[in-house]
Structures are given as structure tokens and as C-alpha cells.
One Martini backbone bead per residue (centre of mass of N, CA, C, O) as a GRO file, in nm:
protein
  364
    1UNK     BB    1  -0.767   0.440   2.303
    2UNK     BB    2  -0.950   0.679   2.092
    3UNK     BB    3  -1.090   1.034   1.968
    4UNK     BB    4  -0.906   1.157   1.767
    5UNK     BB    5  -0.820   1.400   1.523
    6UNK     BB    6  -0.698   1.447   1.216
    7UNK     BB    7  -0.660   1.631   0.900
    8UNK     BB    8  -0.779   1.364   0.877
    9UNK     BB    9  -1.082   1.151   0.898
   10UNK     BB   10  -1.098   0.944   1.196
   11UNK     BB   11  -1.200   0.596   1.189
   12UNK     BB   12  -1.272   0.402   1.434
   13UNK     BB   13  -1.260   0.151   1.681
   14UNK     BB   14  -1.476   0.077   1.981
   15UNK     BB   15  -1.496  -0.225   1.907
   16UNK     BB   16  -1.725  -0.364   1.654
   17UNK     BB   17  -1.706  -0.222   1.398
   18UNK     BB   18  -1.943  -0.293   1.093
   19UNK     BB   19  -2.041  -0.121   0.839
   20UNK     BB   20  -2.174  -0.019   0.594
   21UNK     BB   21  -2.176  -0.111   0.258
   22UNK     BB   22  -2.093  -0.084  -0.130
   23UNK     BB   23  -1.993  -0.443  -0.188
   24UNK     BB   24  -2.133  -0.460  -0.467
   25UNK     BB   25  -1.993  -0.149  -0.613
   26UNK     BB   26  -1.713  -0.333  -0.555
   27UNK     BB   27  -1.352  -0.358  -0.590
   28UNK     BB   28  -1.090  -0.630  -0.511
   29UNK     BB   29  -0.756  -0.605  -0.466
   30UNK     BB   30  -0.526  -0.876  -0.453
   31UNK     BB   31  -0.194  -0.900  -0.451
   32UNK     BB   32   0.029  -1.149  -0.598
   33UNK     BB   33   0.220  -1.447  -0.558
   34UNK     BB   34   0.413  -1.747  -0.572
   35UNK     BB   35   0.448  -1.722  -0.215
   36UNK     BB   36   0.078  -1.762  -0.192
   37UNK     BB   37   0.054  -2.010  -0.251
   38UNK     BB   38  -0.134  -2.210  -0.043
   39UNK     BB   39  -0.187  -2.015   0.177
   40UNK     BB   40  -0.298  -1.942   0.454
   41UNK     BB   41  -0.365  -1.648   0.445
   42UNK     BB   42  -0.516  -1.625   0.181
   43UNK     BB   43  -0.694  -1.821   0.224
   44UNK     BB   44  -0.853  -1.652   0.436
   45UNK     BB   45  -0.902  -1.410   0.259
   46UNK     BB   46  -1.088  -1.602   0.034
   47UNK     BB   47  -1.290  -1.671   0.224
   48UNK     BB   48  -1.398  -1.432   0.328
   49UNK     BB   49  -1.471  -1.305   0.064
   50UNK     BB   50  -1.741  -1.487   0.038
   51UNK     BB   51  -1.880  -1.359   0.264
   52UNK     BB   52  -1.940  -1.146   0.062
   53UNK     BB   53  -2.102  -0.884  -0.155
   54UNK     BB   54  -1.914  -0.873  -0.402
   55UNK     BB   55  -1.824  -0.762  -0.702
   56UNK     BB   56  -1.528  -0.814  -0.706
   57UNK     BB   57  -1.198  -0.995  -0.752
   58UNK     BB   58  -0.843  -0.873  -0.881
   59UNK     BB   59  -0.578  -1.083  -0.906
   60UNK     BB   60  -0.240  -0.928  -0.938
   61UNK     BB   61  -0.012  -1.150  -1.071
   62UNK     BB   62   0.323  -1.292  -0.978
   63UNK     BB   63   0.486  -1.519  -1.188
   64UNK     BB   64   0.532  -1.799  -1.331
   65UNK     BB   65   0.482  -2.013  -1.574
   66UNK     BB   66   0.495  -2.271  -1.406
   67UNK     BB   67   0.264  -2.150  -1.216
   68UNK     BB   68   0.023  -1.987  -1.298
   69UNK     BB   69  -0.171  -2.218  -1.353
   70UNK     BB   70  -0.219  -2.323  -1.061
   71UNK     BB   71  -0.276  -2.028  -0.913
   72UNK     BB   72  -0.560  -2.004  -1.094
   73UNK     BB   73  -0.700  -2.267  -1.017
   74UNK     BB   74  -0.681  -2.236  -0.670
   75UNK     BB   75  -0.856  -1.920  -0.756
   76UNK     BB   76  -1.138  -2.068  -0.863
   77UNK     BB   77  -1.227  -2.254  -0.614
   78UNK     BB   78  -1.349  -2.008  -0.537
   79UNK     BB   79  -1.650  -1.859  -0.440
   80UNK     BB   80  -1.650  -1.581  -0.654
   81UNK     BB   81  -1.539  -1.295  -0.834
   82UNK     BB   82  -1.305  -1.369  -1.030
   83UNK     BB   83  -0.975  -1.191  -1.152
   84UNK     BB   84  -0.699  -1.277  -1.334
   85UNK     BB   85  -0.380  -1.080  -1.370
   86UNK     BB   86  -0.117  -1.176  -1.547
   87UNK     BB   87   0.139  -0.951  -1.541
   88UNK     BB   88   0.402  -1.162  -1.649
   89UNK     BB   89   0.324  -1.194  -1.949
   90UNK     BB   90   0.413  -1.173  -2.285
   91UNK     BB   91   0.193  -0.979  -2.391
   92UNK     BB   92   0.157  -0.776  -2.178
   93UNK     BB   93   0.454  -0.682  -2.250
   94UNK     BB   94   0.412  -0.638  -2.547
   95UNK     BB   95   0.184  -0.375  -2.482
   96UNK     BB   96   0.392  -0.207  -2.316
   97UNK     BB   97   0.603  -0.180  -2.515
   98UNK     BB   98   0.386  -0.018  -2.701
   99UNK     BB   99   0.380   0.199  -2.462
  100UNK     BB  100   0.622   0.243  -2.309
  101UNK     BB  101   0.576   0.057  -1.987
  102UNK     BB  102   0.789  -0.099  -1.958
  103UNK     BB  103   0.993  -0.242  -1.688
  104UNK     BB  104   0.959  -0.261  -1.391
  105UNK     BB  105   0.879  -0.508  -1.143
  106UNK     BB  106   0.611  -0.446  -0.902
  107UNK     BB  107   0.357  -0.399  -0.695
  108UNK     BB  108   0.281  -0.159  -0.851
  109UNK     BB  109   0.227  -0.246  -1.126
  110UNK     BB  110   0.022  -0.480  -1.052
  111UNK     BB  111  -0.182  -0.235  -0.943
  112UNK     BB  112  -0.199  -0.058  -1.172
  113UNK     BB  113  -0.327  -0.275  -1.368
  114UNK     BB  114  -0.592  -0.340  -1.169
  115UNK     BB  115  -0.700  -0.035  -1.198
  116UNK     BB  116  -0.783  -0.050  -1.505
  117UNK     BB  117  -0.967  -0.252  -1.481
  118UNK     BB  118  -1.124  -0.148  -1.197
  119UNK     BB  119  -1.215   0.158  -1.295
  120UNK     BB  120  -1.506   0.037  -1.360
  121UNK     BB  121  -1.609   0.122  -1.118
  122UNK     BB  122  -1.700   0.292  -0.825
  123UNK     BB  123  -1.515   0.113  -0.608
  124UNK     BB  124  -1.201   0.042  -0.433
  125UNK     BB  125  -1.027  -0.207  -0.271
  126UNK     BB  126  -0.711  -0.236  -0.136
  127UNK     BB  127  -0.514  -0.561  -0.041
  128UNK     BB  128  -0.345  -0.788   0.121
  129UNK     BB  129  -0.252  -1.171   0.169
  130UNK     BB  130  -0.091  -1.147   0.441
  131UNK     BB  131  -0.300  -1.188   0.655
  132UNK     BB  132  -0.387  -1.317   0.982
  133UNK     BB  133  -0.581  -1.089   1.057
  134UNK     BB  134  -0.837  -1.114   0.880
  135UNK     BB  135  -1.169  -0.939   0.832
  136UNK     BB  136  -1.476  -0.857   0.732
  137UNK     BB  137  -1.462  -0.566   0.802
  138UNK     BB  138  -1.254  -0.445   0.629
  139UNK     BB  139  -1.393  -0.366   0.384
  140UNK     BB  140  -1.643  -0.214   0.497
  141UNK     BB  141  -1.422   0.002   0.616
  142UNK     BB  142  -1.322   0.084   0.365
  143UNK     BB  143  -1.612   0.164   0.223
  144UNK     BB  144  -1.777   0.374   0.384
  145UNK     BB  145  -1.714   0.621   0.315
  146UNK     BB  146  -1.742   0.642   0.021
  147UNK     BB  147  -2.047   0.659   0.104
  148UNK     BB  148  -1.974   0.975   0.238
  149UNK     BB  149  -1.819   1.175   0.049
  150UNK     BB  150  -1.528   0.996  -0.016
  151UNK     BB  151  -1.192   0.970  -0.220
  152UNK     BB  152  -0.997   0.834   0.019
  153UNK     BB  153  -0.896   0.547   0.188
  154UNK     BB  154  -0.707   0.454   0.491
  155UNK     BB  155  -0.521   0.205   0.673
  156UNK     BB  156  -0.504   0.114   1.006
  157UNK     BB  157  -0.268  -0.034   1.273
  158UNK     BB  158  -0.151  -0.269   1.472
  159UNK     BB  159   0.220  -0.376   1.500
  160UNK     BB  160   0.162  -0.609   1.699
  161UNK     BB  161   0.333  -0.899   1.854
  162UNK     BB  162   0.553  -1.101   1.993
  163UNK     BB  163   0.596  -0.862   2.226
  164UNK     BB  164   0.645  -0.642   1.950
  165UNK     BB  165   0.707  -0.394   1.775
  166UNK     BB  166   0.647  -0.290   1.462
  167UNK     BB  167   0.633  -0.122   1.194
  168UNK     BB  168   0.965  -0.017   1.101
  169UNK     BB  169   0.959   0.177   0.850
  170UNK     BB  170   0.760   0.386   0.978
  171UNK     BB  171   0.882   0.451   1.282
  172UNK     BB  172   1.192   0.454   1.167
  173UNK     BB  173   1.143   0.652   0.905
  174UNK     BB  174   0.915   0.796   0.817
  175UNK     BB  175   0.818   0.943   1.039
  176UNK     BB  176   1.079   1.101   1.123
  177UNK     BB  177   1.133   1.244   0.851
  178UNK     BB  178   0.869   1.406   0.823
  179UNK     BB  179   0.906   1.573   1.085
  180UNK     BB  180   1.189   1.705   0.993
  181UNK     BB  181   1.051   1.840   0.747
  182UNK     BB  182   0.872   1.988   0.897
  183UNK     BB  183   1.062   2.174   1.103
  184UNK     BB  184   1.145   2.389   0.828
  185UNK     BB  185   0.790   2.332   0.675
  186UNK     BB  186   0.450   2.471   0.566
  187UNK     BB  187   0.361   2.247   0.346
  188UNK     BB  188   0.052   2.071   0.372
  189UNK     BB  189   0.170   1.784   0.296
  190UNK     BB  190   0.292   1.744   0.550
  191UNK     BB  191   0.032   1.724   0.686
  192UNK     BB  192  -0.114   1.503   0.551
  193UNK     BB  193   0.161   1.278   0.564
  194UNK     BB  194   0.114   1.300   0.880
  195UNK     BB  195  -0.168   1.183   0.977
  196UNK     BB  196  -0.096   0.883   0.924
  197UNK     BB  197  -0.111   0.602   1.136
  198UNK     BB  198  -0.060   0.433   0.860
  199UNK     BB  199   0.105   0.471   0.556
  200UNK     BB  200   0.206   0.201   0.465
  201UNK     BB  201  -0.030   0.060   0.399
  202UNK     BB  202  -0.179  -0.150   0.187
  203UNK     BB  203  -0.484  -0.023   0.287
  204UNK     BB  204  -0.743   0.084   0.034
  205UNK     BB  205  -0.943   0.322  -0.085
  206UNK     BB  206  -1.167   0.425  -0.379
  207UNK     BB  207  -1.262   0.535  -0.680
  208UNK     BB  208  -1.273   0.547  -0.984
  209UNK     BB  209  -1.152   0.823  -1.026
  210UNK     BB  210  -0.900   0.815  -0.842
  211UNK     BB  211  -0.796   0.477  -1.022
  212UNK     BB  212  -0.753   0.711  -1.294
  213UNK     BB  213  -0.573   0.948  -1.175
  214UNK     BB  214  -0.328   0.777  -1.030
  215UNK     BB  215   0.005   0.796  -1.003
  216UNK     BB  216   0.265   0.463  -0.999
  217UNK     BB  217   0.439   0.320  -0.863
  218UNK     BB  218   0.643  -0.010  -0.895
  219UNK     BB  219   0.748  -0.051  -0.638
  220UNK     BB  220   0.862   0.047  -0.286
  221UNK     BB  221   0.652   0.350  -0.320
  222UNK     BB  222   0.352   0.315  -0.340
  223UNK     BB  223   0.213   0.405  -0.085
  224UNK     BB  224   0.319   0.689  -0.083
  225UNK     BB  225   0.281   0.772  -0.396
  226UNK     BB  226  -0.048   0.767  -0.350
  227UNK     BB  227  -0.055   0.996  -0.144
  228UNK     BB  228   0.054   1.188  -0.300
  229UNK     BB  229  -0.229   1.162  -0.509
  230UNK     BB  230  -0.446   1.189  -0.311
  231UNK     BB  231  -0.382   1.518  -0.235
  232UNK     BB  232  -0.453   1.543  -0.566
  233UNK     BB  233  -0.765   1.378  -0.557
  234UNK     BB  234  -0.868   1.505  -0.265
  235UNK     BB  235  -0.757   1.583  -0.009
  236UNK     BB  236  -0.832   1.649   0.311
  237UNK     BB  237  -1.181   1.649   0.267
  238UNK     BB  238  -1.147   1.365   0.062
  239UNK     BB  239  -1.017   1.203   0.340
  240UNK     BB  240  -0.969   0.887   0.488
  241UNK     BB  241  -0.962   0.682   0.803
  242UNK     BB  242  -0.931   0.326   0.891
  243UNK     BB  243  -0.980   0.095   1.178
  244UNK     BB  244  -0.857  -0.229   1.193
  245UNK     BB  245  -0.678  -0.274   1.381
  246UNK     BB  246  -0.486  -0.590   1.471
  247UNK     BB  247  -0.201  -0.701   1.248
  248UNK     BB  248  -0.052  -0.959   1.103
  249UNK     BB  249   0.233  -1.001   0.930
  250UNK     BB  250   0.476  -1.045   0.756
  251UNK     BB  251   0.835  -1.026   0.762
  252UNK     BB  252   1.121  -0.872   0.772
  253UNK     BB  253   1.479  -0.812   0.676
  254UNK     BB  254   1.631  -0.615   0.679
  255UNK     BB  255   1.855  -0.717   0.473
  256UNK     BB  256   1.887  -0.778   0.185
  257UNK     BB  257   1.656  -0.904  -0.032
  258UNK     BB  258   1.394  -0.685   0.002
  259UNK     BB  259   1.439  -0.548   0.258
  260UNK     BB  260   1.430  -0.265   0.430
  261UNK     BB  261   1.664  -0.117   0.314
  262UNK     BB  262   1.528  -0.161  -0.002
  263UNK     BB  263   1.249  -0.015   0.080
  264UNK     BB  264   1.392   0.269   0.163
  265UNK     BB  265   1.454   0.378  -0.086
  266UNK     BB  266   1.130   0.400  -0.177
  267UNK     BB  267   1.019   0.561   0.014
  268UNK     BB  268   1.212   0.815   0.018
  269UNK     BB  269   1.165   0.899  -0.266
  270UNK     BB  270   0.841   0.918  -0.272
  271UNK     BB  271   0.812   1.135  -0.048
  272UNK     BB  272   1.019   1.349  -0.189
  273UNK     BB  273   0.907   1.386  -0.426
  274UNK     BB  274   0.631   1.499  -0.342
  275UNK     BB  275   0.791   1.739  -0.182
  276UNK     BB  276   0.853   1.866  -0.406
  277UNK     BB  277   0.617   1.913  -0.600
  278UNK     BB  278   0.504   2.062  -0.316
  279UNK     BB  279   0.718   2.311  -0.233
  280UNK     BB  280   0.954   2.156  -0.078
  281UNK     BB  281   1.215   2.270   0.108
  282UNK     BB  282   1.527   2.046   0.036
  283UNK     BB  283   1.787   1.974   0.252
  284UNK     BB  284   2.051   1.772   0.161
  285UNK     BB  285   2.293   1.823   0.376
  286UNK     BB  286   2.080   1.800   0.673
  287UNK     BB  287   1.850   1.573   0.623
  288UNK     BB  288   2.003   1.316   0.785
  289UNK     BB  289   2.058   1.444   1.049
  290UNK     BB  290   1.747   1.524   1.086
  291UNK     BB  291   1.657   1.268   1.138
  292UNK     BB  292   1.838   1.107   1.339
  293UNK     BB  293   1.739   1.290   1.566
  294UNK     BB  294   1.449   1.222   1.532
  295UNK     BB  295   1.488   0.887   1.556
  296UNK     BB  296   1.593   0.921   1.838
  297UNK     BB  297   1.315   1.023   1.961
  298UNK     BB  298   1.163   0.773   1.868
  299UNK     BB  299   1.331   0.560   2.025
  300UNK     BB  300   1.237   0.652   2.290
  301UNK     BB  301   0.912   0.648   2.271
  302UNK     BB  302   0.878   0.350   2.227
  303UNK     BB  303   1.041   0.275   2.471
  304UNK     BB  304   0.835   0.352   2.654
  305UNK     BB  305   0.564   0.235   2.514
  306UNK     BB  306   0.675  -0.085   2.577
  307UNK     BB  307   0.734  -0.075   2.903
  308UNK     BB  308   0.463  -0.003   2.967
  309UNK     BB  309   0.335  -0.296   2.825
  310UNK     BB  310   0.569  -0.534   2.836
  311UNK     BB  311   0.754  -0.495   2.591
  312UNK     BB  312   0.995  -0.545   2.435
  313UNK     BB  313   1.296  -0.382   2.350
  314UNK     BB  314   1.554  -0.268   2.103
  315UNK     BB  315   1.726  -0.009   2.060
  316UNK     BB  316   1.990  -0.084   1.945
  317UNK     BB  317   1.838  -0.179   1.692
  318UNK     BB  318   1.692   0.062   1.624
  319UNK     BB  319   1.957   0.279   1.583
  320UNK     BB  320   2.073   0.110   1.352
  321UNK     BB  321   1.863   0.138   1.154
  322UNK     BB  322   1.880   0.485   1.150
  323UNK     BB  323   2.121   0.443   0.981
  324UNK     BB  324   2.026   0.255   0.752
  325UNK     BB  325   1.824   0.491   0.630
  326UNK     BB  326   1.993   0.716   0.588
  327UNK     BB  327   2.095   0.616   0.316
  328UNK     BB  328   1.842   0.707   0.150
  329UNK     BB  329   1.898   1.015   0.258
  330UNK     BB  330   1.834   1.115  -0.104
  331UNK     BB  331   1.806   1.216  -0.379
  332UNK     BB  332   1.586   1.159  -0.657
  333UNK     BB  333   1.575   0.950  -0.898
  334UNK     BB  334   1.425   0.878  -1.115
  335UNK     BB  335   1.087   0.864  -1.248
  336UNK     BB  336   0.887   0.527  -1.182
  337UNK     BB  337   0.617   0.604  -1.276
  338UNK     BB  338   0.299   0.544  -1.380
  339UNK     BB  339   0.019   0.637  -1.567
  340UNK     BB  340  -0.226   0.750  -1.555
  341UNK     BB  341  -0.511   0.630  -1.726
  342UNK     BB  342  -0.643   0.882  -1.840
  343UNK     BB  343  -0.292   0.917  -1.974
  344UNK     BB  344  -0.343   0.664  -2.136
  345UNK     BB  345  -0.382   0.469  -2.407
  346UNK     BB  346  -0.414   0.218  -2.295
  347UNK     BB  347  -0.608  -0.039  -2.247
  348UNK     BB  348  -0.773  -0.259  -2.040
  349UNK     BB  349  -0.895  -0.459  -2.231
  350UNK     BB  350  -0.599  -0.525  -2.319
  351UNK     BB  351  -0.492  -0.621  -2.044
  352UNK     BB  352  -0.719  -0.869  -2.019
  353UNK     BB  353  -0.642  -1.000  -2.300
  354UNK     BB  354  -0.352  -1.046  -2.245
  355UNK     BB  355  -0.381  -1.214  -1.949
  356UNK     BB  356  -0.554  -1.454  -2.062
  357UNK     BB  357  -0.404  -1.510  -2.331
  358UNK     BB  358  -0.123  -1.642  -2.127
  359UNK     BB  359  -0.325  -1.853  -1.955
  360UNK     BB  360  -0.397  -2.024  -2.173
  361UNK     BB  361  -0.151  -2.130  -2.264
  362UNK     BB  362  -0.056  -2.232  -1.989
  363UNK     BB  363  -0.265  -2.461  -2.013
  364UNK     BB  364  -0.253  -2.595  -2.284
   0.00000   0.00000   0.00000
């Protein structure tokens, strides 16, 4: 436990933190898949999300037409203010062809679109519905700075489990790049990049101004790509980060389709455009190797960590790790970000009609 601060305005939970929070009007948004219908884990997030007492809830969902109907079915069941959005059904692809925004789907577009819908609120907080240790504090801890004069709050935690440290992505990947590039750039966005004590983290809270105003990756680096827009919508001063506490998620594995390796391509890229974006000079011949070299110092540094307290730690595969993420330190490819909803005719309205309007198809 600690108490310093980082460059931006770091709230503790120094035992029991449960702050005033202005849940009445909030939408709380949380992105779900057709592999969390009927789990144990959601089913725990939207129950306590119950004894809240929220503006709004909405669900954007990425289902099968053949599972849809079933999995609104049993998130009506909660006794909420729920509002299911879902997201791949074809009006709503017909919708966004129209306005030419259709192309990859992925918890990124799913969060875009629930941001437009719900952006006509004062304040929204976006959290995952995997988390097997979710508590009534979360939600009123990201919310709570917003009503202190704050307009993007991001949420961190330890990623600590079954005697092993993970958030392996961040430890291993993100976060030593950073590193590497601050060591050669005095540009502002890294030292924002680099204070947040969980940049990976689904859990993040904004106002309605800022989840209207900022451009959003489709796949894996929503979160990263938040935080640049972020930088330019909120800033040092209007930044805040809050502790959640200790957290357990589902696990990816590196390999295969969907895991960290996949995950690591977007979220290098994510990072990177932003690094370009604001001014950072990235020497691409040489950010590799000393990525590599910075990752190998940070895998010193958690395996002391580990034995410190006694954890479980497998040195050998954190350092094959950063070699697997190395290959995606690479000049990112075109720029898949959805744009601001200031900045888009489409209307929230009529993607709310065409989401609806796919649901009663699939019921009736």
C-alpha cells in the first residue's frame, strides 16, 4: 500500500474507500459477448449492479442472431434500467454502411457505439463483466472524481491470482515500451502514457463531453487508444486515476487466435499512433532492441517482486514473452479508429432504433 502520486491525481483505497458518487446520473456501460450469456461472473456484476442505484445500464452486445434473443432475454431478467444494444445485427451494419463506418467488429466498435447512445448522460463509466471480484465500490469509485471537478478517470488494480502475478500484457509489454520510449523523448503524452498504474484496464469512467468528443480503436487497442484521446480531452489536470482494488479476470493464452500475441499488435499500434500523433520522435531501426533490453529489466524487477511475497514465477517464459511481443514493435498500419460522435452525421438515435428494431426481428 502506498500514498504517492503520479502525474495525474492517483486515488487510493487506503481499507474500505466506498466515496459519495453521483450514481443516479450515470450510465454504467458494459460491454458484453455470446460467451458471457448465463455466467457466473456477469450474472455477479449485474446483480450487484442492482443494488445501485444507476441512471441507466447498456449492455453492447456482440452476439449470433441465433443466441441474441436469448441473451436479452436474461439480462431483462435483472431487475435494472438496462438497455441492450446489439451491436452486429444487420440494420445496424446497414446503418453504419450508410455512413461508412461499417468494417471490423470488436469490443472497441461495441464500446463506440454504446458511448453514442449513452453520451447524452452527464457522466458514463465503461467496465468489463468478467471480473469474478467486482464490488458495489467500483462503480462509485470511477464516479466519484467526475463529480470533483475531474472528466476521465481510469481504473487500476493488482493483478495478483492463484500465487501468480499476471496482467502480462501491461507488465511485459506495454509498460516497458513506454519506458523505452521515454528514455530517448521528453514529449508530454509519455509521462501521461506512463503514470497510469493500469493503462490495460477495461474499467474507466468520463463525462458526457468527453464520450462524445473522443475517437475510438474497433479491436485490441481500445484501451491504449482511449488514453491518447484522452490526453487531448481531459489532460494532466482533468485526469484522474482510482483504485479498484484486486481484481481477478479470465486469462488469455500468448498464442493462438485471440491471445496476447494478437492483442499485442493492437495495442503497440494503439500506442504508437498516439506517440506519433503528439510529437514523439520514434526511431523504428532501433525500438526493438532497446524495448527488449527495457523488458528484460522489467522481468528482473517483478521476479523480485514475486519472491518477495513468496509468488510462484517463471522468469523463462516472461523473457520468451517479450520476445513474442517484440514482434509487434513495427510502424502501425492504417488507422482503424471510429470517429468522435461530435464529428459523425450518424445519429445515437437511430443506432438505438436499428439495435431494437434487430431484436424484436430475432424474438419474433
Amino acid at each position: 500500500m502506498d500514498y504517492t502520486q503520479e502525474r495525474v491525481a492517483t486515488l487510493h483505497d487506503y481499507g474500505d474507500a466506498h466515496p459519495d458518487a453521483p450514481t443516479e446520473r450515470a450510465t454504467v456501460v458494459v460491454p458484453m459477448t455470446e460467451r458471457e450469456y448465463g455466467g457466473l461472473a456477469p450474472e455477479s456484476v449485474l446483480s450487484t449492479l442492482e443494488t445501485l442505484d444507476v441512471g441507466r445500464v447498456v449492455v453492447p452486445l456482440r452476439a449470433s442472431a441465433e443466441k441474441a434473443g436469448a441473451f436479452a432475454e436474461w439480462l431483462a431478467s435483472f431487475d435494472l434500467p438496462l438497455d441492450v444494444l446489439w451491436c452486429n445485427g444487420p440494420r445496424v451494419a446497414d446503418l453504419l454502411d450508410e455512413h461508412d463506418l461499417n468494417g471490423d467488429a470488436g469490443k472497441g466498435r461495441d464500446i463506440w457505439l454504446a458511448l453514442g447512445v449513452a453520451a447524452d448522460a452527464d457522466f458514463l463509466a465503461v467496465h468489463d463483466a468478467d471480473t469474478k471480484t467486482y464490488s458495489p465500490r467500483d462503480v462509485p469509485k470511477l464516479l466519484h472524481p467526475l463529480n470533483s471537478g475531474f472528466d476521465f478517470v481510469k481504473g487500476y488494480y493488482a493483478r495478483v491470482e492463484n500465487q501468480r502475478l499476471y496482467g502480462r500484457l501491461f507488465r511485459l509489454c506495454y509498460e516497458p515500451l513506454v519506458d523505452a520510449l521515454d528514455a530517448r523523448n521528453d514529449e508530454p503524452i509519455l509521462d501521461y502514457l506512463g503514470a497510469f498504474r493500469y493503462a490495460l484496464a477495461g474499467e474507466c469512467a468520463m463525462t458526457g463531453e468527453v464520450a462524445r468528443s473522443i475517437r475510438v480503436p474497433r479491436t485490441w487497442g481500445l484501451e491504449v487508444g482511449t488514453l491518447g484521446e484522452a490526453y487531448d480531452a481531459a489532460g494532466f489536470d482533468g485526469t484522474a486515476q482510482a483504485d479498484l482494488g484486486r481484481y481477478e479476470h479470465d486469462h488469455r493464452a500468448v498464442s493462438g487466435p485471440s491471445g496476447l500475441s494478437d492483442m499485442s499488435a493492437g495495442v503497440v499500434a494503439a500506442l504508437l499512433r498516439a506517440c506519433e500523433e503528439h510529437g514523439v520522435d520514434v526511431d523504428y531501426d532501433t525500438l526493438p532492441e532497446r524495448y527488449r533490453e527495457t523488458a528484460r529489466r522489467y522481468v528482473r524487477g517483478y521476479a523480485a517482486d514475486a519472491a518477495f511475497n513468496g509468488l510462484d514465477y517463471d522468469a523463462a517464459d516472461e523473457r520468451a514473452q517479450v520476445e513474442t511481443y517484440a514482434d509487434a514493435v513495427r510502424p502501425p498500419d492504417g488507422d482503424d479508429r471510429l470517429p468522435a460522435w461530435a464529428d459523425t452525421a450518424l445519429s445515437p438515435d437511430a443506432v438505438r432504433e436499428a439495435a431494437a428494431a434487430d431484436l424484436d426481428a430475432v424474438d419474433s
